[in-house]
NUKEDREN-708483 format. One record per residue (C-alpha): residue in one letter; x, y, z. Coordinates in Angstrom, 2 decimals. Example, Ala and Ser with C-alpha at 12.3 -4.5 7.8 and 13.67 -1.06 7.14 Angstrom:
2
+---------+---------+---------+---------+
| residuo |    east |   north |      up |
+---------+---------+---------+---------+
|       A |   12.30 |   -4.50 |    7.80 |
|       S |   13.67 |   -1.06 |    7.14 |
+---------+---------+---------+---------+
//
This chain:
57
+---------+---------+---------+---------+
| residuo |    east |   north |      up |
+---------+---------+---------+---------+
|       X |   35.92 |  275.63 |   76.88 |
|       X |   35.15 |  272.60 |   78.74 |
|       X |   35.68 |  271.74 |   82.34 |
|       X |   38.70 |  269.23 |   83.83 |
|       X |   37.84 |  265.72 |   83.11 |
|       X |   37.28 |  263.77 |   85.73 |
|       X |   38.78 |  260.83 |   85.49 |
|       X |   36.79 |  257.53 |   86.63 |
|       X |   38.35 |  255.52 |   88.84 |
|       X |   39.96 |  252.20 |   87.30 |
|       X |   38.15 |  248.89 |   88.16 |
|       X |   39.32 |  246.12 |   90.34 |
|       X |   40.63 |  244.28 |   87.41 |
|       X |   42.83 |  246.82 |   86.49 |
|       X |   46.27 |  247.44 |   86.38 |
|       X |   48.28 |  251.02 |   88.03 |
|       X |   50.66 |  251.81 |   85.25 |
|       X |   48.46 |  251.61 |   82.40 |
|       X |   45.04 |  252.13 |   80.42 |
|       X |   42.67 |  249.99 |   78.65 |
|       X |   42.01 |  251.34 |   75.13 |
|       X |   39.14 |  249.87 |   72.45 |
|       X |   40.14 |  250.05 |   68.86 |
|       X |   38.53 |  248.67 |   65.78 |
|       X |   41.26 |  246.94 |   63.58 |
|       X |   40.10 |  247.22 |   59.48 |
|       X |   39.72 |  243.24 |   58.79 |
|       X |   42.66 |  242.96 |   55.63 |
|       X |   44.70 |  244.68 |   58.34 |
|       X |   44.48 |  241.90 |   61.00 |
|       X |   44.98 |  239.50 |   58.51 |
|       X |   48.10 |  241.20 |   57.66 |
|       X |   49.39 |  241.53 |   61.64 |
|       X |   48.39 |  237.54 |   61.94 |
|       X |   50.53 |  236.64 |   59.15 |
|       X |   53.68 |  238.84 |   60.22 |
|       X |   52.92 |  238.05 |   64.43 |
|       X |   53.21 |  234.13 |   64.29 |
|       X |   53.16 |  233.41 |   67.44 |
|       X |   54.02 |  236.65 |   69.24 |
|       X |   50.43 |  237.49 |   71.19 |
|       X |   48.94 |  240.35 |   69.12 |
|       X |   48.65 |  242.76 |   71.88 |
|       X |   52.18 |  242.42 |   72.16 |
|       X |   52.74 |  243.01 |   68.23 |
|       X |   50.85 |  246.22 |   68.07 |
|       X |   52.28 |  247.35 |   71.19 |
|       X |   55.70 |  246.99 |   69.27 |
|       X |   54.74 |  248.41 |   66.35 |
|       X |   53.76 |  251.59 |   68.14 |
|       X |   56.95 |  251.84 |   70.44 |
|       X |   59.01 |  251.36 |   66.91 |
|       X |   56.83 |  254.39 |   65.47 |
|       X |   57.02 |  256.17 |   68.10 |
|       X |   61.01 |  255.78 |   68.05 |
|       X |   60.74 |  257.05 |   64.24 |
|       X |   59.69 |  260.43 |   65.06 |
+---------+---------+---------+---------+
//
């Protein structure tokens, strides 16, 4: 059973309200949120794309 996690406190750079997350995007699947995003910032895109799954449940 493991212990709480602590968690580490956020750096100066950081905003309250959320978390910074690394994910590694499979290349033909970039290509495919770059052709559909235009000019929407991609962050913003796959933020989208989770609220709308999210919504599907």
């Amino acid at each position: 059973m493991q212990d709480k996690v602590e968690k580490k406190p956020k750096r100066s750079d950081e905003r309250t309200g959320s978390v910074r997350k690394n994910i590694r995007f499979e290349d033909d699947l970039v290509e495919a949120i770059n052709a559909d995003r235009k000019e929407q910032p991609f962050a913003e895109w796959v933020k989208d794309a989770c609220k709308k799954k999210l919504v599907k449940k």
